[in-house]
N, CA, C and O atoms as a GROMACS GRO file, in nm:
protein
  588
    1UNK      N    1   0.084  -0.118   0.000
    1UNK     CA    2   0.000   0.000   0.000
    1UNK      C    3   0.089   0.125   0.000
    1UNK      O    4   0.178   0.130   0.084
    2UNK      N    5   0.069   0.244  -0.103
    2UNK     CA    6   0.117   0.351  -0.141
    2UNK      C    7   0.164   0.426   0.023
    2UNK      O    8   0.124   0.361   0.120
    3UNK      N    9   0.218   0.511   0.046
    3UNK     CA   10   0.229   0.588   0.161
    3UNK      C   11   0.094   0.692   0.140
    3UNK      O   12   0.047   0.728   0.031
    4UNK      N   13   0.044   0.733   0.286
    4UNK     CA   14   0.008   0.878   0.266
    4UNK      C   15   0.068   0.960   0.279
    4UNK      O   16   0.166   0.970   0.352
    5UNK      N   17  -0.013   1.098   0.157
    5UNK     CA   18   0.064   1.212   0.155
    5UNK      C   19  -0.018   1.301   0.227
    5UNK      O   20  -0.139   1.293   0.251
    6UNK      N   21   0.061   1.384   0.257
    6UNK     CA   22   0.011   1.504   0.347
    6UNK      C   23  -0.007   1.593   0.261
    6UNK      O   24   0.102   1.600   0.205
    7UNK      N   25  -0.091   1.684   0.204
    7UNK     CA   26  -0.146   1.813   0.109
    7UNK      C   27  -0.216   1.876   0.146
    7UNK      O   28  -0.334   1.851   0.170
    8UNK      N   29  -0.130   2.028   0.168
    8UNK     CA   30  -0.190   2.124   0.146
    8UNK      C   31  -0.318   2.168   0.096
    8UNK      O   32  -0.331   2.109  -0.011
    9UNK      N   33  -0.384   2.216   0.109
    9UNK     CA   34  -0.512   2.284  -0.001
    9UNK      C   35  -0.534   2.422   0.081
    9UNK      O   36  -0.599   2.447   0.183
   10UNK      N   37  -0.414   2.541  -0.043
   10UNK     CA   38  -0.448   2.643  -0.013
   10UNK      C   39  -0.576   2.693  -0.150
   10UNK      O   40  -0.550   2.765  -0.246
   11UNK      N   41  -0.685   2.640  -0.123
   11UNK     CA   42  -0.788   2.730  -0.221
   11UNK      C   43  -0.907   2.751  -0.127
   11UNK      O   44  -0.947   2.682  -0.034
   12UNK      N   45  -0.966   2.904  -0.194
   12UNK     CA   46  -1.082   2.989  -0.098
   12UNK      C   47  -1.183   2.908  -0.178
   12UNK      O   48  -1.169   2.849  -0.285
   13UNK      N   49  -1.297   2.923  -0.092
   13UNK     CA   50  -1.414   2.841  -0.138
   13UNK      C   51  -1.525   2.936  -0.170
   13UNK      O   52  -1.644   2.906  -0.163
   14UNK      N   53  -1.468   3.078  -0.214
   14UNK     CA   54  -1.541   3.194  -0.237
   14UNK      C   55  -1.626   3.168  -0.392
   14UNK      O   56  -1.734   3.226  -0.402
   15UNK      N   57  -1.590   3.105  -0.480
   15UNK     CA   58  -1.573   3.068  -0.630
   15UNK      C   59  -1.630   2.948  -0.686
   15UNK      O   60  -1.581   2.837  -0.664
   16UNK      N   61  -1.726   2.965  -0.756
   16UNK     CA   62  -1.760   2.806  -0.774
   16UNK      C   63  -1.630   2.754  -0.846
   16UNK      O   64  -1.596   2.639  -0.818
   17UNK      N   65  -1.569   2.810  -0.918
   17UNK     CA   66  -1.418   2.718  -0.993
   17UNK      C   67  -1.340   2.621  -0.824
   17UNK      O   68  -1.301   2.510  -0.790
   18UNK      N   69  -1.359   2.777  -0.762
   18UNK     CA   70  -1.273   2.679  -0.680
   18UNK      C   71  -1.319   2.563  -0.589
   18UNK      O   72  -1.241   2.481  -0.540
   19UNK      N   73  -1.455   2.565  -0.573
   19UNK     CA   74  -1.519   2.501  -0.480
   19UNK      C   75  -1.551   2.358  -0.572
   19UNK      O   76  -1.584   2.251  -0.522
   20UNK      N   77  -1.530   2.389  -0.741
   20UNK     CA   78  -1.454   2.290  -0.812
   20UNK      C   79  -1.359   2.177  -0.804
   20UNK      O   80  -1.362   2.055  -0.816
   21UNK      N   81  -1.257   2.290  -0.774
   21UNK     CA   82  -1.151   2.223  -0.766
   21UNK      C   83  -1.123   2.123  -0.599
   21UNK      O   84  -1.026   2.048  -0.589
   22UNK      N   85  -1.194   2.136  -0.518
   22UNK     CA   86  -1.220   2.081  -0.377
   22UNK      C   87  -1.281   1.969  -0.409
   22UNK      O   88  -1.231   1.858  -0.389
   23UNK      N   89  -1.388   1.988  -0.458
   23UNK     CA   90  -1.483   1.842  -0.491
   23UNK      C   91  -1.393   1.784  -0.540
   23UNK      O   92  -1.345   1.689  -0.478
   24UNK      N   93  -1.330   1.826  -0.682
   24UNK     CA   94  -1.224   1.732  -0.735
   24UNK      C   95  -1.152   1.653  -0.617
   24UNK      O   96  -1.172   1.536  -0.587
   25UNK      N   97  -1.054   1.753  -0.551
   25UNK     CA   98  -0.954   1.674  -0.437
   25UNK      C   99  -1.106   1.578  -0.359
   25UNK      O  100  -1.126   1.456  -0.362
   26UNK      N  101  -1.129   1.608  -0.342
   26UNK     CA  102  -1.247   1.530  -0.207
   26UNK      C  103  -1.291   1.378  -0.318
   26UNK      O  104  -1.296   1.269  -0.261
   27UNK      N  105  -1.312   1.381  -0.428
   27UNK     CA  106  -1.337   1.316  -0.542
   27UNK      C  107  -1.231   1.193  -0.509
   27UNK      O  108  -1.246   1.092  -0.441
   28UNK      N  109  -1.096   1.252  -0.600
   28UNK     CA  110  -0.987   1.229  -0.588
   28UNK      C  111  -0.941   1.072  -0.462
   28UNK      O  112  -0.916   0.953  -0.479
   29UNK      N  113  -0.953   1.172  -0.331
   29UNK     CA  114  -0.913   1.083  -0.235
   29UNK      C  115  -1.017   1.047  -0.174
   29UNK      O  116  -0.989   0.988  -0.069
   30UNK      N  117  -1.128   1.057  -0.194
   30UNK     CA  118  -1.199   0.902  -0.209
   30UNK      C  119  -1.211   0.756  -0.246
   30UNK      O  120  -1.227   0.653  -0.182
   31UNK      N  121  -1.190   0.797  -0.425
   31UNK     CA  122  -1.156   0.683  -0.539
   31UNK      C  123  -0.988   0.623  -0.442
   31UNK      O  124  -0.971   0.519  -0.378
   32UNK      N  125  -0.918   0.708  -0.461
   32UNK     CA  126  -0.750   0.678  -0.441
   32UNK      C  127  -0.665   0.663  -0.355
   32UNK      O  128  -0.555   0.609  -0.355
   33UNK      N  129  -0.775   0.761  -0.213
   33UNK     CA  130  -0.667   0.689  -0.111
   33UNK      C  131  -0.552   0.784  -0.089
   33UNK      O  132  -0.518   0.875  -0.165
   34UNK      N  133  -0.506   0.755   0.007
   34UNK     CA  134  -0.388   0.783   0.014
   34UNK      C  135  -0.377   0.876   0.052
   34UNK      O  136  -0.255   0.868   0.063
   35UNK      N  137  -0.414   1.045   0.112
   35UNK     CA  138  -0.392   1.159   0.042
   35UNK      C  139  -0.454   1.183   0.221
   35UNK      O  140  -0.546   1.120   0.273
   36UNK      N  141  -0.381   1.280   0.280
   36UNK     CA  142  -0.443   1.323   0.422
   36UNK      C  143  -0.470   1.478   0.375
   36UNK      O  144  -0.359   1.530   0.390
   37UNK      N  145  -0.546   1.565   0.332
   37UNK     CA  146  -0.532   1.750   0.338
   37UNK      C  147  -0.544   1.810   0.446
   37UNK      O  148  -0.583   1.747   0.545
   38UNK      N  149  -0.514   1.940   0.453
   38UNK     CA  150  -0.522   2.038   0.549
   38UNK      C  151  -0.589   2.106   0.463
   38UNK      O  152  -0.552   2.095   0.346
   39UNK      N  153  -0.708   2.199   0.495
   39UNK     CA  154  -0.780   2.269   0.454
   39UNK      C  155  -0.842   2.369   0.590
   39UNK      O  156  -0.899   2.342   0.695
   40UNK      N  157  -0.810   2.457   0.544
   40UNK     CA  158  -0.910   2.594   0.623
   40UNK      C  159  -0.954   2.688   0.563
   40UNK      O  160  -0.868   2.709   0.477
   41UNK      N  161  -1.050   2.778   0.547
   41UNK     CA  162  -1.146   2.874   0.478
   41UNK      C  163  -1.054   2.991   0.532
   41UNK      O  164  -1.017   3.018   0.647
   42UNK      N  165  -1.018   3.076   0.357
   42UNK     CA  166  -0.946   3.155   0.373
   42UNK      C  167  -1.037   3.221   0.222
   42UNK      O  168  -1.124   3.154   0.166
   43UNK      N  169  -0.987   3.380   0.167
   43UNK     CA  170  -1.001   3.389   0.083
   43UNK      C  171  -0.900   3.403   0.016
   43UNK      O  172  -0.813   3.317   0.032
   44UNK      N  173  -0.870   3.538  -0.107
   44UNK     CA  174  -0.743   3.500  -0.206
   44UNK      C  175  -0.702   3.627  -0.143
   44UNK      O  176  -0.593   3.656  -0.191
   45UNK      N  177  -0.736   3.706  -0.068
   45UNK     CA  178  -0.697   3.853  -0.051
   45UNK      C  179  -0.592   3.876   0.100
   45UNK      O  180  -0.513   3.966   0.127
   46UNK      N  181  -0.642   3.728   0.195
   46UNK     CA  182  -0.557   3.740   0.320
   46UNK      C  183  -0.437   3.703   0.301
   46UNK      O  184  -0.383   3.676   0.194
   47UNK      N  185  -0.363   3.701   0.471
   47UNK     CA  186  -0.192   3.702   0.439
   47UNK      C  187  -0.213   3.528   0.432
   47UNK      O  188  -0.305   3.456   0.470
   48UNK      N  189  -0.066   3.497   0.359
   48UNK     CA  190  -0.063   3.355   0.402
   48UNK      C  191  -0.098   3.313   0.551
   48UNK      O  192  -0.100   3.400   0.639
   49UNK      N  193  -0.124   3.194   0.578
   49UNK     CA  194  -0.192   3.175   0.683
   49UNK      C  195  -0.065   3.106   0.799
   49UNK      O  196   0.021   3.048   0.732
   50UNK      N  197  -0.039   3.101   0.930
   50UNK     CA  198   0.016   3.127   0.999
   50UNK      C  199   0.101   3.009   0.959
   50UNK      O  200   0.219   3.027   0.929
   51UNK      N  201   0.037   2.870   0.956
   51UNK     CA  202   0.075   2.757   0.962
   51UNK      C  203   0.138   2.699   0.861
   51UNK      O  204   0.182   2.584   0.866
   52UNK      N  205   0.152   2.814   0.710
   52UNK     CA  206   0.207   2.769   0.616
   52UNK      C  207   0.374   2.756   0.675
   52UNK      O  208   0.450   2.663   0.646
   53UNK      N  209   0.402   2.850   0.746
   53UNK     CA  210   0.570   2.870   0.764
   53UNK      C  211   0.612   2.725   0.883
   53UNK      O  212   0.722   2.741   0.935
   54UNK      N  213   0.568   2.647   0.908
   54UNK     CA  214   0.584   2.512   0.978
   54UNK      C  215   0.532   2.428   0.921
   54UNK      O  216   0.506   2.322   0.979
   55UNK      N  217   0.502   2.447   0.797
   55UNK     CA  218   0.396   2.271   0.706
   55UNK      C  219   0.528   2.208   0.690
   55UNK      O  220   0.629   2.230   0.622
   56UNK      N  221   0.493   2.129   0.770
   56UNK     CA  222   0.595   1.971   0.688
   56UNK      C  223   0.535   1.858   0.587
   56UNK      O  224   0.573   1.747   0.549
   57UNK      N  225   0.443   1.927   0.568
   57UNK     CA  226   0.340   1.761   0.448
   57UNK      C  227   0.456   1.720   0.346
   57UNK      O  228   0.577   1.715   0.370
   58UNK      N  229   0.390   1.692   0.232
   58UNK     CA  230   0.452   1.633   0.110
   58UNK      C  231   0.437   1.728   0.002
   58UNK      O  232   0.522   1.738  -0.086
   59UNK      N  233   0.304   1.817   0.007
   59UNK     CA  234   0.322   1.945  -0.106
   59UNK      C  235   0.195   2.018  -0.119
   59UNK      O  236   0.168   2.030   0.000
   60UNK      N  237   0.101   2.073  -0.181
   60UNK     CA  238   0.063   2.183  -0.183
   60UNK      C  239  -0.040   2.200  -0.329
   60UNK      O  240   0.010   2.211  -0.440
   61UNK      N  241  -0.159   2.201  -0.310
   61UNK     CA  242  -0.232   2.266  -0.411
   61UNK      C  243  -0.259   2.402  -0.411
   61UNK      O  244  -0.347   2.416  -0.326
   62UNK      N  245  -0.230   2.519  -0.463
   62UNK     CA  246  -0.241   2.652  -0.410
   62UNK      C  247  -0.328   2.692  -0.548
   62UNK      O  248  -0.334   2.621  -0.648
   63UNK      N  249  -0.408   2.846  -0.526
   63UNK     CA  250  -0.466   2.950  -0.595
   63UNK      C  251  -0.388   3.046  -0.543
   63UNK      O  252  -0.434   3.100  -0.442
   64UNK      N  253  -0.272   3.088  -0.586
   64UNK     CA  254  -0.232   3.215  -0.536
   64UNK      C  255  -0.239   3.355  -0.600
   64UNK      O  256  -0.179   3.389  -0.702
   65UNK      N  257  -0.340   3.449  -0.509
   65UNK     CA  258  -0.348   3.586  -0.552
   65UNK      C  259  -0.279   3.660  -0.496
   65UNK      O  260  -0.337   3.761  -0.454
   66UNK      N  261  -0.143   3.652  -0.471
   66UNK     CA  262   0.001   3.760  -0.467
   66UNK      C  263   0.051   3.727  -0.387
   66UNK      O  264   0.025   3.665  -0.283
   67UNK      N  265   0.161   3.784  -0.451
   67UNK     CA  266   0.315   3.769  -0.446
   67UNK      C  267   0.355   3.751  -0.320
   67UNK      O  268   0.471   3.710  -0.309
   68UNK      N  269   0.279   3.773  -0.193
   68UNK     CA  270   0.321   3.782  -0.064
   68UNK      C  271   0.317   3.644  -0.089
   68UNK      O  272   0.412   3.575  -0.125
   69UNK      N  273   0.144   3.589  -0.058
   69UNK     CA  274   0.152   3.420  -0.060
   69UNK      C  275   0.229   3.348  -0.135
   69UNK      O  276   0.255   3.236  -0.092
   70UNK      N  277   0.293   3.393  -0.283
   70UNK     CA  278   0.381   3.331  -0.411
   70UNK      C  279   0.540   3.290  -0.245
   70UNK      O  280   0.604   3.191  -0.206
   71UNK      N  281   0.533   3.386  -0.221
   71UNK     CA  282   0.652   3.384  -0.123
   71UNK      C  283   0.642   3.305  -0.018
   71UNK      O  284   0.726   3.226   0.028
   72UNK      N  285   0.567   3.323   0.008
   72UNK     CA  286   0.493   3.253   0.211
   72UNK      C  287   0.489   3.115   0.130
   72UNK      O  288   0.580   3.047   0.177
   73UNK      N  289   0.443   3.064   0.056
   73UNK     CA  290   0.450   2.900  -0.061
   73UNK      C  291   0.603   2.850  -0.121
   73UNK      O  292   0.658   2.739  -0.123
   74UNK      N  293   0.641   2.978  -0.165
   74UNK     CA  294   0.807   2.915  -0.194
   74UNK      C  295   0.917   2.857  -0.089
   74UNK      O  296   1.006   2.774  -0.107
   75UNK      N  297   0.877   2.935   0.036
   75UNK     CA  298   0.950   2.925   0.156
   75UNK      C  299   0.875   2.764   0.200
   75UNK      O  300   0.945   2.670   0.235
   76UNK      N  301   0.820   2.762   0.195
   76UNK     CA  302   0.741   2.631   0.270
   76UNK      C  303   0.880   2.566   0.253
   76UNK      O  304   0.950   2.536   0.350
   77UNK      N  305   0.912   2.549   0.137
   77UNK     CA  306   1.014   2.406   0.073
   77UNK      C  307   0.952   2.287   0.072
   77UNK      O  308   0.994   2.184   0.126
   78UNK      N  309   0.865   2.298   0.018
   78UNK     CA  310   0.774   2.158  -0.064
   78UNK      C  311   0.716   2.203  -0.197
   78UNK      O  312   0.696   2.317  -0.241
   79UNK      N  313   0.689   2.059  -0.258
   79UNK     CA  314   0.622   2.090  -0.399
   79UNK      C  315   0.489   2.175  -0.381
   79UNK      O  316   0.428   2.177  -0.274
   80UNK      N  317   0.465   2.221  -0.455
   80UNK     CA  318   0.355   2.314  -0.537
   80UNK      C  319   0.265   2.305  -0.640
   80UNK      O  320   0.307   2.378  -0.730
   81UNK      N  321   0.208   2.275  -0.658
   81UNK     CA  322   0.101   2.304  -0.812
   81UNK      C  323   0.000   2.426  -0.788
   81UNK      O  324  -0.092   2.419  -0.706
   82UNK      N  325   0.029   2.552  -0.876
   82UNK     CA  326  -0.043   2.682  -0.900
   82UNK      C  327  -0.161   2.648  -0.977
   82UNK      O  328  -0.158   2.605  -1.092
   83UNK      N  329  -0.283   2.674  -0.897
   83UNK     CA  330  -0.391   2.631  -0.978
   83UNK      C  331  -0.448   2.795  -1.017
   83UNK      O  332  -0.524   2.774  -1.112
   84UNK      N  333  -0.449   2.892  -1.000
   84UNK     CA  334  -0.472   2.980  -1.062
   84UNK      C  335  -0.460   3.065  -1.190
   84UNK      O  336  -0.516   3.160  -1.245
   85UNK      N  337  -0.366   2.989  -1.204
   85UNK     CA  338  -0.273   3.095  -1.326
   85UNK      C  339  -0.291   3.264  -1.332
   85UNK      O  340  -0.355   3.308  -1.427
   86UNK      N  341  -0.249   3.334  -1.257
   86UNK     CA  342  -0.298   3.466  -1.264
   86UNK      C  343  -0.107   3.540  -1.250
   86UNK      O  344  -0.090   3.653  -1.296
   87UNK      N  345  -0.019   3.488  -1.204
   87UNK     CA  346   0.090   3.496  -1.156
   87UNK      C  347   0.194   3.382  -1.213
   87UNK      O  348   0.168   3.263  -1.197
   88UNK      N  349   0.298   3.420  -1.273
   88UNK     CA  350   0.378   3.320  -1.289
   88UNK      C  351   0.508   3.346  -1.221
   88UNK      O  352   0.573   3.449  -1.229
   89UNK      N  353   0.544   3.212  -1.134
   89UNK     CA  354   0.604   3.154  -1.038
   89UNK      C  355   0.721   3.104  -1.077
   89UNK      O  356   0.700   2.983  -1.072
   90UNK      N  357   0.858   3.122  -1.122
   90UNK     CA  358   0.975   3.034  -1.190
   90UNK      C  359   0.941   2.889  -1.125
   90UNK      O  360   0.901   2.878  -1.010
   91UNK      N  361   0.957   2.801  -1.194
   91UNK     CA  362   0.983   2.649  -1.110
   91UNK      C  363   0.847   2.580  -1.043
   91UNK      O  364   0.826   2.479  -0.976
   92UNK      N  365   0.770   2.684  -1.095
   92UNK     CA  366   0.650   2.564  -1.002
   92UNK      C  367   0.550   2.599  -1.141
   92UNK      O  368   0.550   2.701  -1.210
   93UNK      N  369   0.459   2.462  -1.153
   93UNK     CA  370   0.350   2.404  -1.243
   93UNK      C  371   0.271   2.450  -1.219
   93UNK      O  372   0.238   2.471  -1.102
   94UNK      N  373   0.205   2.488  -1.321
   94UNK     CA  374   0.018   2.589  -1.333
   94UNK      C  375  -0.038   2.468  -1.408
   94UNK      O  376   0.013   2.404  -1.499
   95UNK      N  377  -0.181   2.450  -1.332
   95UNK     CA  378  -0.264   2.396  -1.382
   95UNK      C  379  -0.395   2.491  -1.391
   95UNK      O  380  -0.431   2.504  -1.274
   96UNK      N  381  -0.471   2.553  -1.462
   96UNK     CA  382  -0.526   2.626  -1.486
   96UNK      C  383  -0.573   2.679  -1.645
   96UNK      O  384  -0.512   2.664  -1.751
   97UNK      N  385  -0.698   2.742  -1.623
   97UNK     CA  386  -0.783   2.778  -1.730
   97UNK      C  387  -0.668   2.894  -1.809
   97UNK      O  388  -0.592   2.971  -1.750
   98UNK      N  389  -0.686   2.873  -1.973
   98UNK     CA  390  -0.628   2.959  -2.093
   98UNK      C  391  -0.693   3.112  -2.064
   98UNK      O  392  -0.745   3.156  -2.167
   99UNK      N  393  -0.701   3.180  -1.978
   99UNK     CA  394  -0.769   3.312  -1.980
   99UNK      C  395  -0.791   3.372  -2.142
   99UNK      O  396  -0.901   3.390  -2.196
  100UNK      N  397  -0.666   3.394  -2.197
  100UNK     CA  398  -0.646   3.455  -2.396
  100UNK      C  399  -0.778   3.378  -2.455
  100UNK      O  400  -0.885   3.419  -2.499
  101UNK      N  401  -0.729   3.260  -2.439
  101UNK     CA  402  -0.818   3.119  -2.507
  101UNK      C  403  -0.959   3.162  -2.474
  101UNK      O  404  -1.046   3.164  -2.561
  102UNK      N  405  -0.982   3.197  -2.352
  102UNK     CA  406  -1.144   3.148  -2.329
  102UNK      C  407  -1.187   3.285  -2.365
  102UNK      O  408  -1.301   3.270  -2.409
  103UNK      N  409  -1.148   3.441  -2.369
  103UNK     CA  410  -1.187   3.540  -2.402
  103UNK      C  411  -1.202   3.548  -2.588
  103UNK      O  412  -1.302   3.585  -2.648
  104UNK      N  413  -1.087   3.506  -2.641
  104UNK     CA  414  -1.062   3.497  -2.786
  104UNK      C  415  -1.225   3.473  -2.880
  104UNK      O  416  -1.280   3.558  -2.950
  105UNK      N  417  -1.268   3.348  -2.855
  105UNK     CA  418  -1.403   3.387  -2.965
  105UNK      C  419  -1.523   3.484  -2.862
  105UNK      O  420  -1.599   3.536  -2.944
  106UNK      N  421  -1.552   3.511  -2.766
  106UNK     CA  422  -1.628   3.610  -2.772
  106UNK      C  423  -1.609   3.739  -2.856
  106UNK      O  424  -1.693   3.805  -2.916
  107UNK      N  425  -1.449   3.759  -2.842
  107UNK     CA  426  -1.430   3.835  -2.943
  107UNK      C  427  -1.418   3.858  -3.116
  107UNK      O  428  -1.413   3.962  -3.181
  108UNK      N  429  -1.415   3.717  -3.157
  108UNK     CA  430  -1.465   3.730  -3.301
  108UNK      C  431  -1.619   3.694  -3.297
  108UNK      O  432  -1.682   3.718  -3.400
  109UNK      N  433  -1.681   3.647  -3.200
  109UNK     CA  434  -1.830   3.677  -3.235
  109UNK      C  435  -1.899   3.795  -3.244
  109UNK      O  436  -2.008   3.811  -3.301
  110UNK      N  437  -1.814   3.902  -3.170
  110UNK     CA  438  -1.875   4.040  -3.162
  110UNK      C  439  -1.864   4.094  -3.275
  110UNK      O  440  -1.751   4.098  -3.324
  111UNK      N  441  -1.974   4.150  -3.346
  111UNK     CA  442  -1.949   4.254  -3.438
  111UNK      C  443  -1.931   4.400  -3.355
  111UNK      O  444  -1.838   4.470  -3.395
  112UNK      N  445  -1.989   4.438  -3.276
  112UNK     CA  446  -1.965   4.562  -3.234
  112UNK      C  447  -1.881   4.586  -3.140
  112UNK      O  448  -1.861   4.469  -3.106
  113UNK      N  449  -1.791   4.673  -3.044
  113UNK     CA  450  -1.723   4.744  -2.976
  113UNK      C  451  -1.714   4.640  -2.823
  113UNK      O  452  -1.697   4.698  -2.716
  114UNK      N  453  -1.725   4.507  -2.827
  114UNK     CA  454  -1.754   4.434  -2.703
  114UNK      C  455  -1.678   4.346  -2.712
  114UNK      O  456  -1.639   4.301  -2.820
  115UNK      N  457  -1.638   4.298  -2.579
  115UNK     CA  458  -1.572   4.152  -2.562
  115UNK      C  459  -1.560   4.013  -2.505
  115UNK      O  460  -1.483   3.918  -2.490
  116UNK      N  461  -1.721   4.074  -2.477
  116UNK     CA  462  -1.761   3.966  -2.405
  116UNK      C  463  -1.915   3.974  -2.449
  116UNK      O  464  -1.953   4.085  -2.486
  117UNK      N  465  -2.007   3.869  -2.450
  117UNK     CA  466  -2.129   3.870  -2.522
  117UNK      C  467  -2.220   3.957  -2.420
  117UNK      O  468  -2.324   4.018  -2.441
  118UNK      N  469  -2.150   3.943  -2.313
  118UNK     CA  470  -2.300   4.044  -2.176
  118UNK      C  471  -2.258   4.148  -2.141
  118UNK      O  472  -2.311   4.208  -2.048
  119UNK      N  473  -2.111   4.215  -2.233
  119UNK     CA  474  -2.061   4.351  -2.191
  119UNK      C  475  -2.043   4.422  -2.283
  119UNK      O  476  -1.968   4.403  -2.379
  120UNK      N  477  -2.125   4.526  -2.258
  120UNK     CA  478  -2.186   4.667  -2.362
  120UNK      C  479  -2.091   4.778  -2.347
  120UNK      O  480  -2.117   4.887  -2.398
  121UNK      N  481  -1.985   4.759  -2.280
  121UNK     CA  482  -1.889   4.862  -2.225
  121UNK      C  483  -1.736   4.814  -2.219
  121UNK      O  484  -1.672   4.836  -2.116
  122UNK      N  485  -1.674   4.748  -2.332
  122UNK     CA  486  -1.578   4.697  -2.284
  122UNK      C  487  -1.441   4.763  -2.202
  122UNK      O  488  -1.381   4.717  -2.105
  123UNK      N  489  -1.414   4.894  -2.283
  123UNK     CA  490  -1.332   4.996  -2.193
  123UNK      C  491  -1.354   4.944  -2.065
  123UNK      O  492  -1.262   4.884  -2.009
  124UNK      N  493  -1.473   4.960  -2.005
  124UNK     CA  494  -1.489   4.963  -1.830
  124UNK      C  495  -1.462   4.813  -1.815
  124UNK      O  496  -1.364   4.780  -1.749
  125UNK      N  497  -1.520   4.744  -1.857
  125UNK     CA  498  -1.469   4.567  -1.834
  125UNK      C  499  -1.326   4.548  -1.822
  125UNK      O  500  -1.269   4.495  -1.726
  126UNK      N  501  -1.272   4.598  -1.928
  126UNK     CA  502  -1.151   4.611  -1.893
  126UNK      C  503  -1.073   4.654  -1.780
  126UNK      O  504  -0.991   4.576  -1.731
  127UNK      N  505  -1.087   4.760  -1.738
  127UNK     CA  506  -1.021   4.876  -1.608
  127UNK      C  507  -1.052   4.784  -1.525
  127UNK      O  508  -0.959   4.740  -1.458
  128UNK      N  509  -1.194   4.725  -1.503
  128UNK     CA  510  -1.245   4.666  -1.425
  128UNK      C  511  -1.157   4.509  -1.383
  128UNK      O  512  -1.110   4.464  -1.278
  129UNK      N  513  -1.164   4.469  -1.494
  129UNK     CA  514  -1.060   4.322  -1.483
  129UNK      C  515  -0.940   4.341  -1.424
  129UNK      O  516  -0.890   4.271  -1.336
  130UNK      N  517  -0.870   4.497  -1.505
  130UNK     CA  518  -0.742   4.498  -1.476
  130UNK      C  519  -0.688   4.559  -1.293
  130UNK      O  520  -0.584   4.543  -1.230
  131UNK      N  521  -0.808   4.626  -1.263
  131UNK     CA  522  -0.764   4.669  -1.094
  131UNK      C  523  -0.823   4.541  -1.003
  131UNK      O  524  -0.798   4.531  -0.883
  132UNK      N  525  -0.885   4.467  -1.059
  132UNK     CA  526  -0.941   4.356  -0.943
  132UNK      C  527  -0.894   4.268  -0.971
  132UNK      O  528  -0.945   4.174  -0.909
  133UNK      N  529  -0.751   4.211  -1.093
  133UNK     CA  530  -0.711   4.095  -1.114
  133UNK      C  531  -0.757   3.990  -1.108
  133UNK      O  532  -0.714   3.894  -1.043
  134UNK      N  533  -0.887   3.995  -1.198
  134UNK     CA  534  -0.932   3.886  -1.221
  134UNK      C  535  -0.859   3.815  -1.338
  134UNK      O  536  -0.827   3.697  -1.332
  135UNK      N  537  -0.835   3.895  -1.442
  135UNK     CA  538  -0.782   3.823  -1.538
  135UNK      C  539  -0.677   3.849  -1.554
  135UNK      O  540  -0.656   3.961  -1.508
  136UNK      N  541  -0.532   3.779  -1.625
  136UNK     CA  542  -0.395   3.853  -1.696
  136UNK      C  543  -0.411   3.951  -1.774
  136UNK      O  544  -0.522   3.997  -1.800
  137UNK      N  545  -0.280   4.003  -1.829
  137UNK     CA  546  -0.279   4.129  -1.914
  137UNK      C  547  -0.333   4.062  -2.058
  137UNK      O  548  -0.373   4.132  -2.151
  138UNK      N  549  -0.328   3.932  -2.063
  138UNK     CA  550  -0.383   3.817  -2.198
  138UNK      C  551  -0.480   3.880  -2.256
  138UNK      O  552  -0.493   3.898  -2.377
  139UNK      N  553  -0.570   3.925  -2.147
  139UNK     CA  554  -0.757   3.931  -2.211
  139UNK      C  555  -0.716   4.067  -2.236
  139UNK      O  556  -0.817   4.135  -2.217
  140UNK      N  557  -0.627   4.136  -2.267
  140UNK     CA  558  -0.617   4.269  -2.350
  140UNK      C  559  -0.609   4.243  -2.435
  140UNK      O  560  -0.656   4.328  -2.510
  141UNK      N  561  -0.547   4.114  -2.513
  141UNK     CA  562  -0.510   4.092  -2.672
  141UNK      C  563  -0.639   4.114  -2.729
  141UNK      O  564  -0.641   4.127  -2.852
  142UNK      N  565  -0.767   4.121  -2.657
  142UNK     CA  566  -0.879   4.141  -2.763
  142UNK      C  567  -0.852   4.242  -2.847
  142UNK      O  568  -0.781   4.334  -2.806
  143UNK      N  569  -0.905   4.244  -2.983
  143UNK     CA  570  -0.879   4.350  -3.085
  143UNK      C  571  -0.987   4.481  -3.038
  143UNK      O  572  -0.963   4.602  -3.038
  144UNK      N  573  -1.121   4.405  -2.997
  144UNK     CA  574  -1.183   4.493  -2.965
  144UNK      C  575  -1.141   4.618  -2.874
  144UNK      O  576  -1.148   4.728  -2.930
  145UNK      N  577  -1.109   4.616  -2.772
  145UNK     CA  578  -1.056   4.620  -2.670
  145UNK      C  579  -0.915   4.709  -2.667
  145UNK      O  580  -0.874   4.761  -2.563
  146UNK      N  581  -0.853   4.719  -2.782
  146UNK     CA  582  -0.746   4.812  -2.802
  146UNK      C  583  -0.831   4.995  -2.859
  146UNK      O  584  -0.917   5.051  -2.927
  147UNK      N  585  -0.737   5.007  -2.776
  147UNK     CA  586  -0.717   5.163  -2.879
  147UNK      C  587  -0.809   5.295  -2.719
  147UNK      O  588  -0.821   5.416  -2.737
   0.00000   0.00000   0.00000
């Protein structure tokens, strides 16, 4: 019989993606076994959480929304997998949604000044994306969306 691993699960359960990605793990080590998590309700905006700087597990599923936590996670000294993709991390694996990709045909479906099928204002969608980091600088490549 495999060893258990000890894992992390730094993701907020603010999000249906992320509350996604939980079922998955909960899914996961059901079927498979093996797998002990630490989980506590945090969102993406607090400091890393106290107990990251003493985790001894085996490694780490993270959503990290900045650079503080990118840091408070590197220090751990265990593996990592970045499930957010919003930040790129030298040396550690993103598993995560194409942001470019998934914006790209709303924008050739639009004939008019939009970039998304339910936004009549893309200028402001934009500003909007870009101070609340929801998305990368990616979802600027819309054509619409320039100028």
């Amino acid at each position: 019989m495999p060893a258990t691993r000890h894992v992390a699960l730094l993701i907020e359960a603010t999000h249906a993606y992320a509350r996604g990605l939980l079922h998955g793990v909960a899914q996961y080590t059901h079927e498979r076994g093996h797998w002990t998590v630490y989980f506590e309700l945090h969102s993406l905006e607090d400091p890393p959480p106290k107990w990251l700087k003493n985790w001894k597990g085996d490694g780490m599923l993270a959503r990290i929304g900045s650079r503080r936590m990118a840091r408070a996670v590197l220090d751990a000294g265990v593996p990592v997998v970045e499930l957010r993709r919003i930040l790129t991390i030298p040396g550690v694996p993103v598993i995560g949604p194409d942001h470019e990709a998934v914006a790209r045909p709303s924008c050739n479906i639009s004939s008019r000044r939009t970039c998304h099928a339910a936004c009549s204002r893309p200028r402001a969608a934009l500003r909007w994306l870009r101070n609340n980091a929801a998305w990368p600088d990616g979802f600027a490549l819309c054509p619409n969306l320039r100028g």
